[in-house]
C-alpha positions, 0 to 999 in steps of 0.5 A, spaced: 726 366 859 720 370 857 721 375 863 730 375 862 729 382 858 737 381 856 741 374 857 749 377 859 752 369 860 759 370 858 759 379 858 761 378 866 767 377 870 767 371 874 769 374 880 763 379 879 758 373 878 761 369 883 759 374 888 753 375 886 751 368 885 753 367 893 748 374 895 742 371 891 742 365 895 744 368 901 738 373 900 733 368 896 733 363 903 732 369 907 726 372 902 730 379 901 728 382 894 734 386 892 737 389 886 744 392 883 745 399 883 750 406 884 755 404 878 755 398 878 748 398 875 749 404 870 756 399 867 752 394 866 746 397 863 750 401 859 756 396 857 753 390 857 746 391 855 747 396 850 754 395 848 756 402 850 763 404 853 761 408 860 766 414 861 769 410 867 768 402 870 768 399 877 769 393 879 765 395 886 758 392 887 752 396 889 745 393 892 739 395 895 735 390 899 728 391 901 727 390 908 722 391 914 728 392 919 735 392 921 735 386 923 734 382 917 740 387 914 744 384 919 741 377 918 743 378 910 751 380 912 752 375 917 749 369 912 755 372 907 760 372 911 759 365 914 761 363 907 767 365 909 768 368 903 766 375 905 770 380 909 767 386 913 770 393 913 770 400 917 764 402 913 758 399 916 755 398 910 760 395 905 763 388 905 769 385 901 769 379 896 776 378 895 778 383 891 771 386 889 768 391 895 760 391 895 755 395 898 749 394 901 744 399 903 737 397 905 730 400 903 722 399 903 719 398 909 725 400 914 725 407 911 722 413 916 717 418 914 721 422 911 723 415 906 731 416 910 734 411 914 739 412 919 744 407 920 745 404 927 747 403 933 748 411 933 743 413 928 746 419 927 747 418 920 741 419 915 741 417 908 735 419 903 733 412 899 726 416 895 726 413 889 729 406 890 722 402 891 720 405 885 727 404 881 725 396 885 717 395 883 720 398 875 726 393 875 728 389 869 731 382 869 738 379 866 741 373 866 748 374 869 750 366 867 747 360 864 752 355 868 748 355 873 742 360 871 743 366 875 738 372 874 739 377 877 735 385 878 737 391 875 733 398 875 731 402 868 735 408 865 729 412 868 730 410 876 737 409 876 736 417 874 731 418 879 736 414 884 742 419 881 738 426 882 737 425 890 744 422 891 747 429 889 743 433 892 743 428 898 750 428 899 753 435 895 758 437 894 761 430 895 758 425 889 759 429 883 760 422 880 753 422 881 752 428 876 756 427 871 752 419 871 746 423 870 748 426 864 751 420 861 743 417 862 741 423 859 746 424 853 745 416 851 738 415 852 736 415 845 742 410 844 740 405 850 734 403 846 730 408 846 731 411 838 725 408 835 720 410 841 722 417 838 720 415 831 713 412 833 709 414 839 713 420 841 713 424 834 711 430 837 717 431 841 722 431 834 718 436 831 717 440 838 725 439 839 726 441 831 729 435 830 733 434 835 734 427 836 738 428 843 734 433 846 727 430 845 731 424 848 733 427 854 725 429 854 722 423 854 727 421 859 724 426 864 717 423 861 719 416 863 721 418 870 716 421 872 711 415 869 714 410 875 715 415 881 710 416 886 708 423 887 712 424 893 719 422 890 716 426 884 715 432 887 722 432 890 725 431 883 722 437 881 723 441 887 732 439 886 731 441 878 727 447 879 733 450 885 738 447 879 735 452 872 732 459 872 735 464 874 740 464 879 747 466 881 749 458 881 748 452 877 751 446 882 749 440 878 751 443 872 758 445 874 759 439 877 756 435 871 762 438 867 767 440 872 774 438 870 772 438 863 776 443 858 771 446 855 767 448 860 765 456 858 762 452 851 759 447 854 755 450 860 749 453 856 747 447 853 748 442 858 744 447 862 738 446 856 738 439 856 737 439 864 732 444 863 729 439 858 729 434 862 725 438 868 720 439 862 719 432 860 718 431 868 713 437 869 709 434 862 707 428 864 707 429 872 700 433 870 697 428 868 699 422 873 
């Protein structure tokens, strides 16, 4: 268990732990590498890793999977569903298992120049996956149960937050969740097991901060982003939070950040300075990759 970075046996659904034990196999026998992601990846990081509650749960699965075709997506989808234990649905990439919905999108070498994918037969719809081979290549492993082993992928803070930046600006203005997770990232990353770093290695960013223990976490957050990214899915991280601060007459991902909250107006400036935070810790170690 050297390499298992958290043992969660017990902290699992079975219904959760019985999907996923069935796509590990299906997916070992096919030789897919695969990883969660999307909000099942933030609630287990978040919950079941740290012990710290998310502003909302799913029961919903998210997967990415590296494949060099779209035929070995459809080989992993149809081994799931010669199970019988998985239904298909309307939507080409997600699945049912039993009550839980689970959505597979592949990345890696199947992606085009531009790292997109566009989903047949059509091909007509394109989906940015910059980010996932770094969020894979820097993943950690947990165990979901000891009954038998089943072990499983997750990705870092950092590259579930790179995955959450593309993902909002992909698809804006229809993933405000994906901001609002952003921000959950970026206001508990000291708590999710990066306290002590501040009072050691990165001492500089308390006394550059003030002191303020939040603030140089969100620092050290954009820090530990930049350092797994590739100089590509760097620059379009910089270029989104460039267009997202400054002066402007908007601010999307801030709005979106803390739309439907009631203190809004108080709340604006600040969330601004923490991303602005966060692009500086980027821009910081991104000069000297």
């Amino acid at each position: 268990m050297s390499n298992i970075l958290f043992n969660l046996s017990g902290k699992i659904d079975p219904q959760t732990v019985e999907a996923l034990d069935i796509v590990k196999r299906a997916a070992d026998t096919l030789s897919i590498p695969f990883f969660m992601v999307g909000a099942s990846a933030r609630d287990f990081i978040f919950k079941h890793c740290y012990g710290i509650e998310p502003p909302r749960m799913t029961r919903d699965i998210d997967l990415g999977i590296e494949v060099a075709s779209w035929e070995e997506f459809k080989q992993l989808k149809e081994s799931l569903m010669s199970t019988g234990k998985f239904s298909s649905t309307m939507e080409r990439q997600r699945l049912r298992f039993d009550s839980v919905f689970i959505d597979i999108v592949p990345f890696g070498s199947i992606t085009d120049k531009n790292r997109r994918i566009s989903w047949p037969p059509e091909h007509e719809i394109f989906m940015s996956m910059a980010g996932f081979k770094e969020a894979y290549e820097y993943s950690v492993t947990v165990r979901l149960s000891s009954a038998p082993d089943l072990d499983i992928k997750l990705p870092t803070l950092p590259g579930l937050a790179i995955m959450k930046i593309i993902s909002w600006k992909e698809k804006y203005p229809e993933r405000k969740k994906d901001a609002e997770d952003l921000l959950f990232i970026m206001q508990k990353y000291e708590e999710a097991g990066n306290s002590d770093r501040l009072y050691d290695k990165e001492q500089n960013l308390l006394q550059e901060e003030k002191f303020d223990t939040k603030h140089a976490s969100i620092r050290l957050l954009g820090r530990d982003m930049a350092r797994i990214a590739d100089p590509d899915t760097l620059d379009t991280v910089i270029t989104i939070l460039d267009g997202e601060t400054g002066e402007q007459s908007q601010y999307r991902l801030v709005t979106d950040m803390i739309m439907g909250t009631l203190t809004f107006d108080d709340r604006f400036d600040e969330i601004l300075f923490q991303v602005e935070r966060l692009e500086k810790g980027i821009e910081e170690a991104g000069k000297n990759k």
